[in-house]
N, C-alpha and C positions, 0 to 999 in steps of 0.2 A: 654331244653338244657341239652345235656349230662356231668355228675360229673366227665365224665373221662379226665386229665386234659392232657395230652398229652402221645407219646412212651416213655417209658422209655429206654426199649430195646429191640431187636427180636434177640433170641439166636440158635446157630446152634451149629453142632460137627465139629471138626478141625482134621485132622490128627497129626497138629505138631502145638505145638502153637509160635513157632518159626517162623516156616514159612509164619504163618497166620500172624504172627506181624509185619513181612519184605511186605510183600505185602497190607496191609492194612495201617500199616503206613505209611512206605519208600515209597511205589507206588501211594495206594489212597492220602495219606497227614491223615488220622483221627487219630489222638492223641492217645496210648494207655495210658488209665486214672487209673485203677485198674486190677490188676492182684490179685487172693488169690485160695488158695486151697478147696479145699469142701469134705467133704464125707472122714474127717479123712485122706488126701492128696494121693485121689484115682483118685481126679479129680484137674484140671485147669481152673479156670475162668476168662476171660478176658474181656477186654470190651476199645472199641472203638468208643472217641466220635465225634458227628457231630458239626455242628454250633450255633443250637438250643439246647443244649446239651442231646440229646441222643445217645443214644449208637446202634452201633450194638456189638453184646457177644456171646461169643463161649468156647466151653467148649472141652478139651481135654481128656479123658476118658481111658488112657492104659489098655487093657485087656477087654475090653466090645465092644463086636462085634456091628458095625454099619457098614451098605453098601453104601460107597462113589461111588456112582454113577454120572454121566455126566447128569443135569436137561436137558431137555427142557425148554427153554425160558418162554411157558404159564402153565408149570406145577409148575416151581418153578424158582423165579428169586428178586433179591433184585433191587429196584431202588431209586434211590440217584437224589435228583436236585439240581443243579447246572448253574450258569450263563452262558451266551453263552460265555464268554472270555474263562472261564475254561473250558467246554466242547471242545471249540476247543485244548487248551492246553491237557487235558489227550486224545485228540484222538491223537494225536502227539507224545505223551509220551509213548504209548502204543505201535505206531508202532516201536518207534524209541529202545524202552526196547525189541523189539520180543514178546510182550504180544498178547495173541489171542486178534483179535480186529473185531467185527463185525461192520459196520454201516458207517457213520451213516443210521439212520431210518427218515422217517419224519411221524410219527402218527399223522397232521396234529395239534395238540394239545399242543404234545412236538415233539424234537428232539430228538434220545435216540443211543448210541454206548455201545453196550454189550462185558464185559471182562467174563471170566474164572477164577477166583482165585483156588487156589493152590487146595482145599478140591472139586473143581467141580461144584461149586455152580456157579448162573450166576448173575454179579451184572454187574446193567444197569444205567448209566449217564443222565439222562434228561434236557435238558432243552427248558423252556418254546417257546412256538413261541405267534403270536399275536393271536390266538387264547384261549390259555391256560384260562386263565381265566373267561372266556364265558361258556365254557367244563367244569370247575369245580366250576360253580356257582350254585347250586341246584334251586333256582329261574328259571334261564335260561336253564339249563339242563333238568330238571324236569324229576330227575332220576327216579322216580315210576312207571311213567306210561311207560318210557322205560322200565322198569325191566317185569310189566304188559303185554308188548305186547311182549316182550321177550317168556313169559312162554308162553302164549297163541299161537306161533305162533311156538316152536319147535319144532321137531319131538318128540314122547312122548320113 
């Protein structure tokens, strides 16, 4: 059994940490908990928590070059679960704000509706269907040997 005891937080770069606060707060609903400066107040750190309480955290950087770029979805994307009431609620919310809204998706597993937040990042909504838990049972998944036939079978 692994000593790691759960997220604490997964940190990005923000263009503005303003703006990241109005859409993460105001928009997702996640609490900003701690805001403090770093690096002799060269930097901003913020952090936003969930239910469990972790954070997602982002760090505002003026004068240090980083390339906000628009992800792809399997390149880089944050996903968030959430219960079907509110999955349907922030898809509603989303159209109804003008917020990019993709989906929904049905990955048989989850349900999942992809926004755009303000820095370009893609953070994706999931929630369970009746399958979910079957999918992420290792027992019944028996992710190995999927990973196994995986490597075995790609193109090299």
């Amino acid at each position: 059994m692994t000593k790691i005891q759960g997220l604490h937080h997964n940190a990005y770069r923000c263009r503005d940490s303003e703006e990241t606060r109005a859409w993460y707060e105001d928009f997702l609903g996640l609490p900003l908990v701690s805001a403090f400066e770093i690096a002799e107040g060269r930097a901003l750190h913020t952090f936003f928590q969930m239910a469990d309480g972790s954070c997602l955290a982002f760090f505002e950087v003026p004068g240090k070059p980083f390339e906000f770029k628009r992800q792809d979805d399997v390149d880089l994307h944050i996903a968030l679960g959430v219960d079907n009431d509110h999955f349907e609620a922030m898809l509603q919310k989303g159209k109804a704000e003008g917020i990019e809204v993709r989906g929904p998706v049905d990955h048989g597993f989850v349900r999942s509706i992809y926004f755009r937040d303000p820095n370009g990042y893609v953070v994706e909504l999931t929630a369970p269907t009746g399958v979910h838990d079957e999918i992420m049972d290792p027992v019944r998944s028996q992710p190995h040997a999927a990973l196994a036939r995986w490597q075995a079978a790609k193109p090299a």
